[in-house]
C-alpha positions in Angstrom: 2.4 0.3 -7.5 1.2 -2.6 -6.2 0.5 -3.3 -1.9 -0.3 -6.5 -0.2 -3.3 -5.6 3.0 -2.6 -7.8 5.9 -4.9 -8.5 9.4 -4.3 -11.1 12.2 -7.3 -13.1 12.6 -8.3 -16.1 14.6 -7.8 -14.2 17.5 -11.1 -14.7 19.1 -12.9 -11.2 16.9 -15.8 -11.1 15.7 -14.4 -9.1 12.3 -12.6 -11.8 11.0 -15.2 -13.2 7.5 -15.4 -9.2 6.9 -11.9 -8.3 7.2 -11.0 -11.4 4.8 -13.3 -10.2 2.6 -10.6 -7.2 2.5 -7.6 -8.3 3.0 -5.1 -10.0 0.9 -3.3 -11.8 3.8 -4.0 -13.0 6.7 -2.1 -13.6 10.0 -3.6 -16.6 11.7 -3.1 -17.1 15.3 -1.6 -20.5 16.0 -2.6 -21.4 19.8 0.2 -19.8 21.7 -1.6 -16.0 22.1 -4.5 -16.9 20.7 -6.6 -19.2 18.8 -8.3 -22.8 18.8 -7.8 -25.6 16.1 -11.7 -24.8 15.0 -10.8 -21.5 14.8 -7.5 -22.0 12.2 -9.3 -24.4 10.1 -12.5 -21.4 10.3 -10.1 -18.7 9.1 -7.8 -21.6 6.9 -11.1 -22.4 5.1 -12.5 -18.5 4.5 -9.3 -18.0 3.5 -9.0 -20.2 1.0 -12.2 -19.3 -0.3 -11.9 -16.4 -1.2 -7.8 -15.9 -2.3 -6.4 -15.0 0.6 -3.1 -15.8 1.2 -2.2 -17.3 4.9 0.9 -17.0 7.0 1.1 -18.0 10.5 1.3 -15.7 13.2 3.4 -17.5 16.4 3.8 -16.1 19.5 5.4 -16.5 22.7 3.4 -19.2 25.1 1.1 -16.6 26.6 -2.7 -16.6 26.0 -3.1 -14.7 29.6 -1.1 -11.9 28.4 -2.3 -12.3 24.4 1.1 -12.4 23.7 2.1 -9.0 24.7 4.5 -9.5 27.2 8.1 -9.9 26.5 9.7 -13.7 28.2 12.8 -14.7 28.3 13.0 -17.8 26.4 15.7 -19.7 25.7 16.5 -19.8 22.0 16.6 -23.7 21.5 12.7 -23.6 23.3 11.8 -20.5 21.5 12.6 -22.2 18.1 10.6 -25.3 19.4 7.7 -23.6 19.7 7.8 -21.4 16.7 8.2 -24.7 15.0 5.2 -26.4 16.5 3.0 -23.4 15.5 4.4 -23.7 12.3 3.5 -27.3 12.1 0.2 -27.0 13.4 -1.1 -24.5 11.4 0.8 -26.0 8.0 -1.4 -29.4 8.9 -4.7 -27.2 9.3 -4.3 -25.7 6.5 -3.6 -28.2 4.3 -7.1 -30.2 5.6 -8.8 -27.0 4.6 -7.3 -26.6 0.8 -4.9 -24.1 2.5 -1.3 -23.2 1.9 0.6 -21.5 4.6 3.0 -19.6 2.5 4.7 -17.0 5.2 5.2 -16.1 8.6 4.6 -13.2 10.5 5.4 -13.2 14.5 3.0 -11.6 17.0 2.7 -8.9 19.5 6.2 -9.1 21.7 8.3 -11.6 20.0 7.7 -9.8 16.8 9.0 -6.2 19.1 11.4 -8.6 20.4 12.5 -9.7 17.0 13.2 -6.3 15.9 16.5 -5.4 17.8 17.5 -9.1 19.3 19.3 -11.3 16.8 19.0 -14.5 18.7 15.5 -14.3 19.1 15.1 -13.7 15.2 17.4 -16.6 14.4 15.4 -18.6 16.4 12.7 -17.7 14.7 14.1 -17.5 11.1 16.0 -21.4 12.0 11.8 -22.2 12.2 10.6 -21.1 9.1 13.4 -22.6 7.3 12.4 -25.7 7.7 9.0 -25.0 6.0 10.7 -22.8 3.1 8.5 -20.1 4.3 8.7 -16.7 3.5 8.7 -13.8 6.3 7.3 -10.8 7.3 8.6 -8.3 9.1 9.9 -4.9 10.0 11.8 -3.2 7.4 16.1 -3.3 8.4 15.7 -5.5 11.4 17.2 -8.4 12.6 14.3 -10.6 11.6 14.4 -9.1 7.8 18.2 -9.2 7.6 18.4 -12.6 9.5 15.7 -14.2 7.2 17.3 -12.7 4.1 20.7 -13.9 5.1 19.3 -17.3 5.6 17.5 -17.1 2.0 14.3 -17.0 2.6 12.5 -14.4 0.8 11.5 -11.6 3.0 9.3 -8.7 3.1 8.9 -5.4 4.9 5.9 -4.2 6.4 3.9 -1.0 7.9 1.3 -0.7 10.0 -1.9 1.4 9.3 -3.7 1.5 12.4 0.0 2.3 15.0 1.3 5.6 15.6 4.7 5.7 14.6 7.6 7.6 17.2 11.2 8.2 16.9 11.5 5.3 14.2 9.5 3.1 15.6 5.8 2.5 17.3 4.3 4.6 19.7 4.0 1.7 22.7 0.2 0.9 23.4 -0.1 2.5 27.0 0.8 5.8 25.3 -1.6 8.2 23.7 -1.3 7.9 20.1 -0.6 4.3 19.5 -3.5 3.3 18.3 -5.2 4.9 15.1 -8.8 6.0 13.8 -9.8 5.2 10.1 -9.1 8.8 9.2 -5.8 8.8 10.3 -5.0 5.0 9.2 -5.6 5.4 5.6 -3.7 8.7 4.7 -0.9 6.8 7.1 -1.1 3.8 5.1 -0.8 5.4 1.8 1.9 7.7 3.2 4.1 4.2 4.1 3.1 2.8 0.6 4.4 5.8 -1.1 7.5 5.4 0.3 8.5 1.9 -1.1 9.7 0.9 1.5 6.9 -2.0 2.3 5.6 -4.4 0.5 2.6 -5.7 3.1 0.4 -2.8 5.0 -1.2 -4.1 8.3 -4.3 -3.7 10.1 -4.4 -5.6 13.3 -7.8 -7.4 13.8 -8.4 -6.5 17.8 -8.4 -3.0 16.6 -11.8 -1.3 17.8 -14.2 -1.9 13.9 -11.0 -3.1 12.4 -13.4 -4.4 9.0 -14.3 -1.0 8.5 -10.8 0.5 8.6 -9.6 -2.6 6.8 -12.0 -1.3 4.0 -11.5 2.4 4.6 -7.3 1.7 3.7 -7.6 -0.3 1.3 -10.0 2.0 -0.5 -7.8 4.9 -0.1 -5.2 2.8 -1.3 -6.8 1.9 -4.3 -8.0 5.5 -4.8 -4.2 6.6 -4.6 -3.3 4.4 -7.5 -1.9 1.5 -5.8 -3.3 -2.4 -6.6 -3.8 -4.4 -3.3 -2.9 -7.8 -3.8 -1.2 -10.3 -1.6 2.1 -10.2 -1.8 3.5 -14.0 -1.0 
């Protein structure tokens, strides 16, 4: 009965010290999408301070789009950058009395991750070099490809998405995106299943500190300890 809360941070919100004073994990955006070395060692640092665990949250190169558009990237180039993200934050971190203990892509290489296995072995080749563990969606290539590797892997749901046909609702459809009263019966719904281990809320999400706090509340009020799970 026990559920890790996630949030990306360090993507330029101005939630981020209240949602960490919620969540057990956070995503920290490292450059590519999002984010600033004064802003991982910010979010490394507040972390740290108060438990948190970190994972880094790589993307494909793309701060025009935030990371939300799908590229073709060669899989020698995508594991490249994966590993400099990886590398950058690890270093952060460390200055900042930070350990990077997992890894959690963003926005379209994490979609992308889902169904394409050389993307995720890309990826996974990455965060083996760190011993890291992963995050992901439950039965996809990433989770199976991280697990077949031996890393230690774990599945995730997201409070604050709509969920479709076995998947999420895309954001340009009504319904993708969810309201407080909706993301906390959602997120103790997923939790209930056992299924996931990690529950996220995403920290561009409109008063994403107050859901954050609303789920984990009706979390805790459903019987389940939040604590982080890597």
């Amino acid at each position: 009965m026990a559920v890790d809360l996630n949030a990306d941070v360090g993507e330029g919100f101005a939630d981020d010290d209240r949602l960490l004073d919620v969540v057990t994990s956070a995503n920290v955006a490292c450059g590519f999408h999002a984010g600033t070395p004064e802003t991982m060692r910010m979010v490394c640092a507040a972390a740290a301070s108060r438990g948190v665990a970190v994972g880094a949250h790589p993307s494909y190169r793309d701060r025009e789009g935030f990371g939300r558009r799908d590229l073709d990237v060669p899989p020698d180039a995508l594991r490249a950058d994966v590993a400099e993200q990886l590398a950058t934050l690890t270093e952060i971190a460390s200055g900042e009395g930070a350990e990077v203990t997992y890894v959690k892509p963003h926005g379209a290489l994490y979609t992308r991750a889902i169904a394409d296995g050389e993307v995720a072995r890309a990826i996974v080749d990455a965060t083996f070099e760190y011993g890291l563990a992963m995050l992901a969606w439950p039965g996809s290539e990433l989770f199976e490809h991280a697990c077949a590797a031996g890393l230690k892997a774990f599945a995730e749901g997201f409070a604050d998405r709509g969920y479709a046909n076995g998947g999420l609702v895309p954001r340009d459809q009504p319904g993708a995106l969810l309201a407080a009263a909706e993301a906390a019966p959602q997120a103790v719904a997923l939790a209930r299943t056992g299924r996931v281990r990690s529950i996220c809320v995403h920290g561009d999400s409109r008063g994403a500190a107050d859901l954050a706090a609303q789920v984990r509340a009706a979390l805790t009020t459903a019987g389940f300890t939040v604590r982080r799970f890597a």
